[in-house]
TIDRENZA-925699 format. One record per atom (N, C-alpha, C, CB): residue in three letters; atom name; x negated, y negated, z. Coordinates in pm, whole numbers, plus 32768, in hexadecimal, padded with zeros to 4 digits. Glycine has a CB too. Layout:
<vobas>
[voba "ALA", "CA", [X, Y, Z]],
...
</vobas>
This chain:
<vobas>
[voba "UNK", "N", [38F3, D178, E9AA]],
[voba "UNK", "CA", [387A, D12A, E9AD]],
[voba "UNK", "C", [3854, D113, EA3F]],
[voba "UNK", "CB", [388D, D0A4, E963]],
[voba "UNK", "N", [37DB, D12D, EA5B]],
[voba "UNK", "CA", [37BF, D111, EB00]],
[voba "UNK", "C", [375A, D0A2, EB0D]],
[voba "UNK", "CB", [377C, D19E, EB55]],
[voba "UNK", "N", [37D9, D04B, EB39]],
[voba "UNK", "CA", [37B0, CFBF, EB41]],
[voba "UNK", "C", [379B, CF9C, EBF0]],
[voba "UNK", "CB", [382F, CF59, EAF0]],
[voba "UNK", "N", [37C9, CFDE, EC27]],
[voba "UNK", "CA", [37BB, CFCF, ECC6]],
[voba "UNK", "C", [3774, D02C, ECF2]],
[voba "UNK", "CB", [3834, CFD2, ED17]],
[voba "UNK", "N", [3752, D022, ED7A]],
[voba "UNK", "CA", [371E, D0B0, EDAD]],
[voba "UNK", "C", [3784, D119, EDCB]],
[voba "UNK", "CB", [36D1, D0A1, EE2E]],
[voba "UNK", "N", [3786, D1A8, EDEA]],
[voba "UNK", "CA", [3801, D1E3, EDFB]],
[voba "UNK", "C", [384B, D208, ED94]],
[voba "UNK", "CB", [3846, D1A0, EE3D]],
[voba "UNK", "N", [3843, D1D4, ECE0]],
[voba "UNK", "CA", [3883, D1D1, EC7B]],
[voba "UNK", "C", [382B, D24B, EC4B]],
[voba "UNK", "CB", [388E, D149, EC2F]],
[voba "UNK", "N", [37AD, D26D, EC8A]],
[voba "UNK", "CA", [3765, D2C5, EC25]],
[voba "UNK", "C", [375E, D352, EC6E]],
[voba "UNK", "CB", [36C6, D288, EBFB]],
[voba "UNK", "N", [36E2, D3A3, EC34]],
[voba "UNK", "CA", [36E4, D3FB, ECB9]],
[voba "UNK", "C", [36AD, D3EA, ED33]],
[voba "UNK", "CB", [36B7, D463, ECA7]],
[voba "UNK", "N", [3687, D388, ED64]],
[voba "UNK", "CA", [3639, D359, EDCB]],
[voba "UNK", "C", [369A, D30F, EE0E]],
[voba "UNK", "CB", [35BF, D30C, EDA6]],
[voba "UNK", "N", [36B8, D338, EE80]],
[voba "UNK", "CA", [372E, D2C8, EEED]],
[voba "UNK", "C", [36D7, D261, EF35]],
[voba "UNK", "CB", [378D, D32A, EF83]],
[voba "UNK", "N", [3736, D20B, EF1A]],
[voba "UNK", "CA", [3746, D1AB, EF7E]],
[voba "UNK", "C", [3715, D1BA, F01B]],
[voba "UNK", "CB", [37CB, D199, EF7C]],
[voba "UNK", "N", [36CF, D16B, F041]],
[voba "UNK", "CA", [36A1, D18B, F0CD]],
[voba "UNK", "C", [36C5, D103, F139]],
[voba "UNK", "CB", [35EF, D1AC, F0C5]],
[voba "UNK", "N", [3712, D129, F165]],
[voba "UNK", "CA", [3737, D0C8, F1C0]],
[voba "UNK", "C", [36D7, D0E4, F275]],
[voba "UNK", "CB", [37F3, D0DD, F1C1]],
[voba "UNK", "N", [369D, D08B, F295]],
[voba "UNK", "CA", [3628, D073, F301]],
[voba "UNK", "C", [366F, D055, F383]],
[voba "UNK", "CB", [35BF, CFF0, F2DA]],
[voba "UNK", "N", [36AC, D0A7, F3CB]],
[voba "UNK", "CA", [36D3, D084, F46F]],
[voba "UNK", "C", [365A, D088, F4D4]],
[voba "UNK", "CB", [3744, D0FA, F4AE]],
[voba "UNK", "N", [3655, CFF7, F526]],
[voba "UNK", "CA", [360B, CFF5, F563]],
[voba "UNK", "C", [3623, CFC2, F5F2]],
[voba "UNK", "CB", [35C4, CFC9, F522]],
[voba "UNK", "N", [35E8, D044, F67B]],
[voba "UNK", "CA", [3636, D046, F6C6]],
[voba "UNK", "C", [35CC, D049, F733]],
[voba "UNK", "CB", [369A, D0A6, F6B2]],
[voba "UNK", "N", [35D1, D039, F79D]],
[voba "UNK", "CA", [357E, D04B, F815]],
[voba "UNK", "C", [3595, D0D0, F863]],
[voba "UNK", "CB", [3596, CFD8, F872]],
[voba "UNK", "N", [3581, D12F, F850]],
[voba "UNK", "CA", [35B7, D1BF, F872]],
[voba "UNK", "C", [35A5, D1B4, F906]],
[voba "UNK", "CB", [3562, D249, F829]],
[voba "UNK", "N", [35FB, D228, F931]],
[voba "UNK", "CA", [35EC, D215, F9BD]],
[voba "UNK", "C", [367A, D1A5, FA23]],
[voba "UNK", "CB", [3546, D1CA, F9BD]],
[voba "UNK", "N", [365B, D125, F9E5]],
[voba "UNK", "CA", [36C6, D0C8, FA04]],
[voba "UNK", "C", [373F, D0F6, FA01]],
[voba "UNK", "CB", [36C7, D063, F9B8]],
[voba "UNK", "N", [37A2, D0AD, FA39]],
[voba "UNK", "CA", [3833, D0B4, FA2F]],
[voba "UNK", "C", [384C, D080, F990]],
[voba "UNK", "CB", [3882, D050, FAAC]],
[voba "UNK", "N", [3852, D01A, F967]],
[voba "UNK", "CA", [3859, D01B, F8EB]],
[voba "UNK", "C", [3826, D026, F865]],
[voba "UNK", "CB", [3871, CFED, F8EB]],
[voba "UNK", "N", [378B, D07A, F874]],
[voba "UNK", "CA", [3771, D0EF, F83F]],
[voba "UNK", "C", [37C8, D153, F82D]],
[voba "UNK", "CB", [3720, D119, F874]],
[voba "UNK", "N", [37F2, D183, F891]],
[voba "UNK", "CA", [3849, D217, F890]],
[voba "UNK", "C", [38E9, D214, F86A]],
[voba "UNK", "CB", [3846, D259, F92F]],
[voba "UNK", "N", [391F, D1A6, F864]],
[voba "UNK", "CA", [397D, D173, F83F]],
[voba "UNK", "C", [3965, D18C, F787]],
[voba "UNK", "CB", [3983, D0DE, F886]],
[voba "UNK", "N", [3902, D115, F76C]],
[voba "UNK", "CA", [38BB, D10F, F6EB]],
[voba "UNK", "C", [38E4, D188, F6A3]],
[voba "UNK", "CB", [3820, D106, F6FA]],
[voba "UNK", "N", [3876, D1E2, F6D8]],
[voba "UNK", "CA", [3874, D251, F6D1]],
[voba "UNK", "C", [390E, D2E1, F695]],
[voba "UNK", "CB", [383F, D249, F753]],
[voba "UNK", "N", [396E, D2BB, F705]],
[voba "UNK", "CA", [39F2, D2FC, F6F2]],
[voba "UNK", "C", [3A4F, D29D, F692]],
[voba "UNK", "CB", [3A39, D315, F787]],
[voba "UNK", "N", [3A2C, D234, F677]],
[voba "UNK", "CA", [3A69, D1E8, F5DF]],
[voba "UNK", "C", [3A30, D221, F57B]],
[voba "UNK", "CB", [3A4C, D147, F5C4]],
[voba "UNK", "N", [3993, D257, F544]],
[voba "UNK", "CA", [3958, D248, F519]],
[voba "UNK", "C", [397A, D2E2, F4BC]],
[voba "UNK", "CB", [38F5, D213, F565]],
[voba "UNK", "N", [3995, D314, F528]],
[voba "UNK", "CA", [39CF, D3F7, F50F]],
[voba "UNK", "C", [3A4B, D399, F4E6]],
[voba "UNK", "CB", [39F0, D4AF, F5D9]],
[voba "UNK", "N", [3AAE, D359, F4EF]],
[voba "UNK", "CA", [3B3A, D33C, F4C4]],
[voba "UNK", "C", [3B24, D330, F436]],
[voba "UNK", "CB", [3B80, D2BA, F505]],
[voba "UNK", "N", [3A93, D28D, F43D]],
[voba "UNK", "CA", [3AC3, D250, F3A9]],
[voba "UNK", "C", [3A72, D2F1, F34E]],
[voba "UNK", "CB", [3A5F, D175, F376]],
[voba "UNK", "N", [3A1B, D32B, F368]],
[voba "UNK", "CA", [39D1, D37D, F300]],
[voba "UNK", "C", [3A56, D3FC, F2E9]],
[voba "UNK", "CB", [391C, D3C1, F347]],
[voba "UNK", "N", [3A94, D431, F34B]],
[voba "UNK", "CA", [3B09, D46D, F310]],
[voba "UNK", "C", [3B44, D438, F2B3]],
[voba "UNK", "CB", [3B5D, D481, F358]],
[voba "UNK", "N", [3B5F, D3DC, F293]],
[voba "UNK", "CA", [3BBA, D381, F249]],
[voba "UNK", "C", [3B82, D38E, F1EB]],
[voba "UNK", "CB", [3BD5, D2FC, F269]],
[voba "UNK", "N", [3B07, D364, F1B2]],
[voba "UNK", "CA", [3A98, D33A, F12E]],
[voba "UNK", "C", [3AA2, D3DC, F0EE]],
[voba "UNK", "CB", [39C5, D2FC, F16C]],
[voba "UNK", "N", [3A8A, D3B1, F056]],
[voba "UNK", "CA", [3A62, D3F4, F008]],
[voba "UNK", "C", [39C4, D40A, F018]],
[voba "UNK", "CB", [3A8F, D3C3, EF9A]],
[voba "UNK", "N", [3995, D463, F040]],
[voba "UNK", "CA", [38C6, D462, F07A]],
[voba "UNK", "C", [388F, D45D, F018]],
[voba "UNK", "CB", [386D, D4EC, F0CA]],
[voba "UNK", "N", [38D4, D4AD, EF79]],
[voba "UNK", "CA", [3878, D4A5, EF14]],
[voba "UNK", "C", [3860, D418, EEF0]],
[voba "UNK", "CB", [38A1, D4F2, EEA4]],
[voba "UNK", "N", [38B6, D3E4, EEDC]],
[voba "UNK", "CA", [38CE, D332, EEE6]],
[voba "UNK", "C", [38B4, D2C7, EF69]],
[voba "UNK", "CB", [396B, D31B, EECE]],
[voba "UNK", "N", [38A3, D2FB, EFB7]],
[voba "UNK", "CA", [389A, D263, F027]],
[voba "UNK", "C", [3879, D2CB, F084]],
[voba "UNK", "CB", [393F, D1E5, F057]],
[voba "UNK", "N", [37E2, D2B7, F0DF]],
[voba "UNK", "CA", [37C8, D30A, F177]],
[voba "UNK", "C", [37A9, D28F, F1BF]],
[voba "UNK", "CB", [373B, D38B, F186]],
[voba "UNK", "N", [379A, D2D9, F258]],
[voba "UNK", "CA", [3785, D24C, F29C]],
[voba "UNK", "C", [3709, D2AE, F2E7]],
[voba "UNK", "CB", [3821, D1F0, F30D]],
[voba "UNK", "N", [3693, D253, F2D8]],
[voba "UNK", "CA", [3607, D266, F341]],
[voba "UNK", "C", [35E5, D245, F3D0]],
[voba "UNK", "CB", [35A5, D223, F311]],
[voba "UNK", "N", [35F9, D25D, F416]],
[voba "UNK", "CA", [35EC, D22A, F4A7]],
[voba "UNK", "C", [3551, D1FE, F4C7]],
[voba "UNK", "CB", [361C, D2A5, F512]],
[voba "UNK", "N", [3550, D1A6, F50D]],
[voba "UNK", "CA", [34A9, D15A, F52D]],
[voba "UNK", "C", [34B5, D136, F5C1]],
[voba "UNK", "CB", [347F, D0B1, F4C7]],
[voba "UNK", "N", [3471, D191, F619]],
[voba "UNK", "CA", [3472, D139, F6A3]],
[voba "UNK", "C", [33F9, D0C7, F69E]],
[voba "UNK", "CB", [3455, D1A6, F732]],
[voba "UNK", "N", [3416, D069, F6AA]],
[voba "UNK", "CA", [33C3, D004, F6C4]],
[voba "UNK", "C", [3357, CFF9, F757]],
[voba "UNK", "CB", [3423, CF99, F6BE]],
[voba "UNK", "N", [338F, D03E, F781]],
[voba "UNK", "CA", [3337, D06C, F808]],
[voba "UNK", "C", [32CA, D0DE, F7E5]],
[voba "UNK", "CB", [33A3, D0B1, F884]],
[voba "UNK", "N", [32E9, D106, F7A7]],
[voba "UNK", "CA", [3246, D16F, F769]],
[voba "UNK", "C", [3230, D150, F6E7]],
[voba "UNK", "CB", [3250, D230, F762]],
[voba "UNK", "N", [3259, D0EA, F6A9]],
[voba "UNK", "CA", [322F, D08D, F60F]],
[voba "UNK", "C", [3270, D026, F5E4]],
[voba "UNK", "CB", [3237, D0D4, F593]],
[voba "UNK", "N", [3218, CFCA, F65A]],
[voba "UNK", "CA", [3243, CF2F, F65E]],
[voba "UNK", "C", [3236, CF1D, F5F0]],
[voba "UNK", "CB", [31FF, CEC6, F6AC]],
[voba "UNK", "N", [319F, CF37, F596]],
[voba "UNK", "CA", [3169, CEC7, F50F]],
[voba "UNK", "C", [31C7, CEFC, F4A6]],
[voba "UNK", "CB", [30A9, CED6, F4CF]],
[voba "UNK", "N", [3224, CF57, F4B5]],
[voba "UNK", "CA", [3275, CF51, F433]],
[voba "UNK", "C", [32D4, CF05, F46B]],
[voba "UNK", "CB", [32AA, CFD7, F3EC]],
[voba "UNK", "N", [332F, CED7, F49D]],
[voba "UNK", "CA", [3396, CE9A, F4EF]],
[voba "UNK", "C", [334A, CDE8, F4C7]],
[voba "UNK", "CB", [3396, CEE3, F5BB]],
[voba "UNK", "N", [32D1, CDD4, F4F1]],
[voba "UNK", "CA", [3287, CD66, F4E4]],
[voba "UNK", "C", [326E, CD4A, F431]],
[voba "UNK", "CB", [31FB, CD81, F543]],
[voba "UNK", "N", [3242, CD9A, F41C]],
[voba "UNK", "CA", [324E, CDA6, F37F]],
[voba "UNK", "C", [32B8, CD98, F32C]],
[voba "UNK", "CB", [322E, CE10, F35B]],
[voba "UNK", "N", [3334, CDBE, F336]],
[voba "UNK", "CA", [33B9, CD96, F327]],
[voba "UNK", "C", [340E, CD0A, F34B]],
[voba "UNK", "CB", [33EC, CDEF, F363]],
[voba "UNK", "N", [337A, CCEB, F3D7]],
[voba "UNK", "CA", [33DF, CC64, F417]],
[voba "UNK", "C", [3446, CC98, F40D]],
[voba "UNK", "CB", [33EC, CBCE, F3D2]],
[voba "UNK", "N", [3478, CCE2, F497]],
[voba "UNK", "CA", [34E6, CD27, F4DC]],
[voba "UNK", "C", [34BB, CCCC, F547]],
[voba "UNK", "CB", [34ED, CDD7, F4F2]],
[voba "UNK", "N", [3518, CC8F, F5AD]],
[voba "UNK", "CA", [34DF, CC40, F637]],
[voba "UNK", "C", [3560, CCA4, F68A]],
[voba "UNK", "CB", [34EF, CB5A, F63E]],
[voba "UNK", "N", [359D, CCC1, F66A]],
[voba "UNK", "CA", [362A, CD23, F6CB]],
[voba "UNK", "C", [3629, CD84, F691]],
[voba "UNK", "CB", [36D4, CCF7, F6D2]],
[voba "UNK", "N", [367B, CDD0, F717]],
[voba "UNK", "CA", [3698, CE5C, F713]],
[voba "UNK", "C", [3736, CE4D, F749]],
[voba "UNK", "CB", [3628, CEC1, F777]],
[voba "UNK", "N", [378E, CEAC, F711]],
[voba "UNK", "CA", [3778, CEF0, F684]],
[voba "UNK", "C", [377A, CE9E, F60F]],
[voba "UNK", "CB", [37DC, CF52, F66B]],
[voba "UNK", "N", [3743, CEBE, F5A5]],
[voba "UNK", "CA", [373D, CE5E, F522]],
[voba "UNK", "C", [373A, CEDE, F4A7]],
[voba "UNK", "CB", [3696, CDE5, F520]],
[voba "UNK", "N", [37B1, CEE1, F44F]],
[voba "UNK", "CA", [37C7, CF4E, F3E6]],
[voba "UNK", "C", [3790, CEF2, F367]],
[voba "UNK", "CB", [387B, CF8B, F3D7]],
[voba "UNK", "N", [374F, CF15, F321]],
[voba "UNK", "CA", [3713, CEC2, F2CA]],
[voba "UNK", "C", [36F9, CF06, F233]],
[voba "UNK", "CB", [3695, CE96, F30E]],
[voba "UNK", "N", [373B, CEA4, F1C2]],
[voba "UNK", "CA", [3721, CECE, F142]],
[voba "UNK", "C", [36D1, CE87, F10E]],
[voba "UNK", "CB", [377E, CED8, F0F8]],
[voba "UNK", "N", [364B, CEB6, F0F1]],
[voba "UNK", "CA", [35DD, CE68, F0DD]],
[voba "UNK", "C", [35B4, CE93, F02C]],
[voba "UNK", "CB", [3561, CE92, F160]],
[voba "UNK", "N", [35F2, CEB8, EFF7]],
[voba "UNK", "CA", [361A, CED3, EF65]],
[voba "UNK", "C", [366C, CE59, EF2E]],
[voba "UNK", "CB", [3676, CF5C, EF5A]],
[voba "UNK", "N", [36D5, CE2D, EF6D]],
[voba "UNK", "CA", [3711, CDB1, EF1C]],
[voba "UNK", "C", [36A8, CD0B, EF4B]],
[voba "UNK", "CB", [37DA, CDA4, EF5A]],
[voba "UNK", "N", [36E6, CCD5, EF10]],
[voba "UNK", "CA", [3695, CC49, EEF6]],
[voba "UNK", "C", [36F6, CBE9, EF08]],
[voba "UNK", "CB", [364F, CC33, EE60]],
[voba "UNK", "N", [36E8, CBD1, EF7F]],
[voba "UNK", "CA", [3694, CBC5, EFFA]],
[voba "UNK", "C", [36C6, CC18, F028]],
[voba "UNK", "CB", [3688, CB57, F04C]],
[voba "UNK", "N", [3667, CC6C, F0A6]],
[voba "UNK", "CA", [369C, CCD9, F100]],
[voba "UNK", "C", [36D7, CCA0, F121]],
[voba "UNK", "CB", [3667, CD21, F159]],
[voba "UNK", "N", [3791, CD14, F132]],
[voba "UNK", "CA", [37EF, CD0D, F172]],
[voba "UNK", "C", [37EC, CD6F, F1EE]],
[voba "UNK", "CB", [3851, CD19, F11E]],
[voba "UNK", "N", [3818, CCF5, F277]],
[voba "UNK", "CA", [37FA, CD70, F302]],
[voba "UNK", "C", [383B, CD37, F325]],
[voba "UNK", "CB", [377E, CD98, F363]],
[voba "UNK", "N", [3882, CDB1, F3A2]],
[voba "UNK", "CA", [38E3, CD84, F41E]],
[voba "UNK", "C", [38B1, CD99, F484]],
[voba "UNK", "CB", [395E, CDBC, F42F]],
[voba "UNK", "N", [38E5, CD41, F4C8]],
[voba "UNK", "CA", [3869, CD5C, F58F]],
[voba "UNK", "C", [38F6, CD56, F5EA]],
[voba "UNK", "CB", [37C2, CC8B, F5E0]],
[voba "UNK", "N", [38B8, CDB0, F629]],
[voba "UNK", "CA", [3945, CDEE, F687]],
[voba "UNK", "C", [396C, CE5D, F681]],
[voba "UNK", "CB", [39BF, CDBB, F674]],
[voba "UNK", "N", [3A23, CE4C, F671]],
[voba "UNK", "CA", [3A6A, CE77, F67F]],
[voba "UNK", "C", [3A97, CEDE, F5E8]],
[voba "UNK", "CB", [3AA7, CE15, F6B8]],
[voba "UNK", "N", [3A98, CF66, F5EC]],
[voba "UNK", "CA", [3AAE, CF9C, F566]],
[voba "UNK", "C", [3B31, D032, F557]],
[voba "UNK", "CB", [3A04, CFCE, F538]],
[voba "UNK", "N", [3B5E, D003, F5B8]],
[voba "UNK", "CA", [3BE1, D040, F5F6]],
[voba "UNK", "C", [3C43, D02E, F581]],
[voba "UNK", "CB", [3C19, CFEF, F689]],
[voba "UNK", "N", [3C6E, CFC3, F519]],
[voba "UNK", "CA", [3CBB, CFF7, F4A3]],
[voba "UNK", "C", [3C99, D02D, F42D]],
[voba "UNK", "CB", [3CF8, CFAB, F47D]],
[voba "UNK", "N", [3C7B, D08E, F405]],
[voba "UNK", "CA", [3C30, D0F2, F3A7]],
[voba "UNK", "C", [3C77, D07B, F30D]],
[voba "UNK", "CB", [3C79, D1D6, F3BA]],
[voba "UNK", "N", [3CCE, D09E, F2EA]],
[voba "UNK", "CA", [3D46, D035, F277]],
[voba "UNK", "C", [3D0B, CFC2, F25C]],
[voba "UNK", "CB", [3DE6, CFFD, F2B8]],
[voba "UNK", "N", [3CED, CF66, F2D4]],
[voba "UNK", "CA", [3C96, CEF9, F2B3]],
[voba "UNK", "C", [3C01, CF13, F297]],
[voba "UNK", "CB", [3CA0, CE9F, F31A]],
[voba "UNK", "N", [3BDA, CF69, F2C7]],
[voba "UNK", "CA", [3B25, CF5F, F2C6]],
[voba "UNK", "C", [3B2A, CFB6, F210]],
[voba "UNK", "CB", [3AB1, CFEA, F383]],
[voba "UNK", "N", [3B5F, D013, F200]],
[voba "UNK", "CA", [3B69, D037, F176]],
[voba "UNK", "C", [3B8D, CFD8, F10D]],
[voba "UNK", "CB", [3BBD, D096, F16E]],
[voba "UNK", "N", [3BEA, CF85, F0FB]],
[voba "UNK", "CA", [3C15, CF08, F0EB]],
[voba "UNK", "C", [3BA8, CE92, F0CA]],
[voba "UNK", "CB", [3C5D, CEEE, F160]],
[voba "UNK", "N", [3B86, CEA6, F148]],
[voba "UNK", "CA", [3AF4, CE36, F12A]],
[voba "UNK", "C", [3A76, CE5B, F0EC]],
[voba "UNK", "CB", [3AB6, CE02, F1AC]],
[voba "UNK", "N", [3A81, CEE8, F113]],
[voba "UNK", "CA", [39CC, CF22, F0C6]],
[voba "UNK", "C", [39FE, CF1F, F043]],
[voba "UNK", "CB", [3977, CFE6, F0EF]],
[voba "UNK", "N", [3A91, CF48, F030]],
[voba "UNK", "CA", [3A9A, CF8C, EF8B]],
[voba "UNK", "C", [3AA5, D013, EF65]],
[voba "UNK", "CB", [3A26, CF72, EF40]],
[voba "UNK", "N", [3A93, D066, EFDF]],
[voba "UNK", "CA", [3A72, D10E, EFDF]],
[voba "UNK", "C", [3AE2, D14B, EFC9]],
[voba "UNK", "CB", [3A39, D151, F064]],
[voba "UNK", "N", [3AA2, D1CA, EF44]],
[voba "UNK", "CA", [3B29, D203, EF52]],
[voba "UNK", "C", [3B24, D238, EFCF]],
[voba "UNK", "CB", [3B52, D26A, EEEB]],
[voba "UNK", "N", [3BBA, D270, EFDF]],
[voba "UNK", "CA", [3BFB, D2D8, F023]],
[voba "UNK", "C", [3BE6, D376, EFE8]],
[voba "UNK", "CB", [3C8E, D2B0, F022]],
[voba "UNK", "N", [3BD4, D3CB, F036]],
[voba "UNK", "CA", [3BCD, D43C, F03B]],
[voba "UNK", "C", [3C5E, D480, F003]],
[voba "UNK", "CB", [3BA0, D456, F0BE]],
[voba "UNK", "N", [3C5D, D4D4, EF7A]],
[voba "UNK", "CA", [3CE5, D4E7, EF52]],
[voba "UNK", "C", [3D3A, D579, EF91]],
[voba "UNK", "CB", [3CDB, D4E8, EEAF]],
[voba "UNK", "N", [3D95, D527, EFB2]],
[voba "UNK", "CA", [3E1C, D595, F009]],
[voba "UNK", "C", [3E26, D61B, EF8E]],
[voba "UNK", "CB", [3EF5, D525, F019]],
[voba "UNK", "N", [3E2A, D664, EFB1]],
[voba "UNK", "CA", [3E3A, D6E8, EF8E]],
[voba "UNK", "C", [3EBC, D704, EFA4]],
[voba "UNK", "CB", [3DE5, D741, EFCF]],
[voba "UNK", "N", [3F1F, D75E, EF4A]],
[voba "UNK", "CA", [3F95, D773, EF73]],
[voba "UNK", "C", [3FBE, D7F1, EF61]],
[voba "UNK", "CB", [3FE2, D725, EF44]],
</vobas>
């Protein structure tokens, strides 16, 4: 039964929003290739948004920081601002599967 997003054929879209260019943009950025290795894509992708060439979605979201990973599918959006350096926890918290090990 697809009661969440991600449950159906349509994934989950998780919204990173980053100031490109910056130091922690680019940081952002090399968490960001970590956590999407990790994810199952048919189930959970992550969209990147520089807020520097599309403030009014960032404004539209009420995003006020960078970086800010944001699940705007659950109720109430669940987001982290910062730091996204432990893949375990940020999967953990969105809910996403994992991408399955092959053997």
């Amino acid at each position: 039964m697809a009661g969440h997003p991600g449950d159906g054929p349509t994934p989950r879209v998780l919204r990173l929003f980053i100031a490109d260019g910056t130091p922690g943009g680019r940081r952002a950025q090399i968490s960001r290739n970590r956590l999407a290795a990790a994810l199952d894509e048919h189930k959970c992708r992550i969209e990147v948004i520089d807020v520097l060439t599309s403030p009014e979605t960032a404004e539209s979201a009420g995003v006020l920081a960078t970086p800010t990973l944001s699940d705007d599918s659950a109720t109430p959006p669940r987001r982290i601002i910062g730091d996204f350096n432990n893949v375990d926890q940020i999967i953990a918290f969105f809910g996403c599967p994992r991408k399955e090990k092959h053997r």
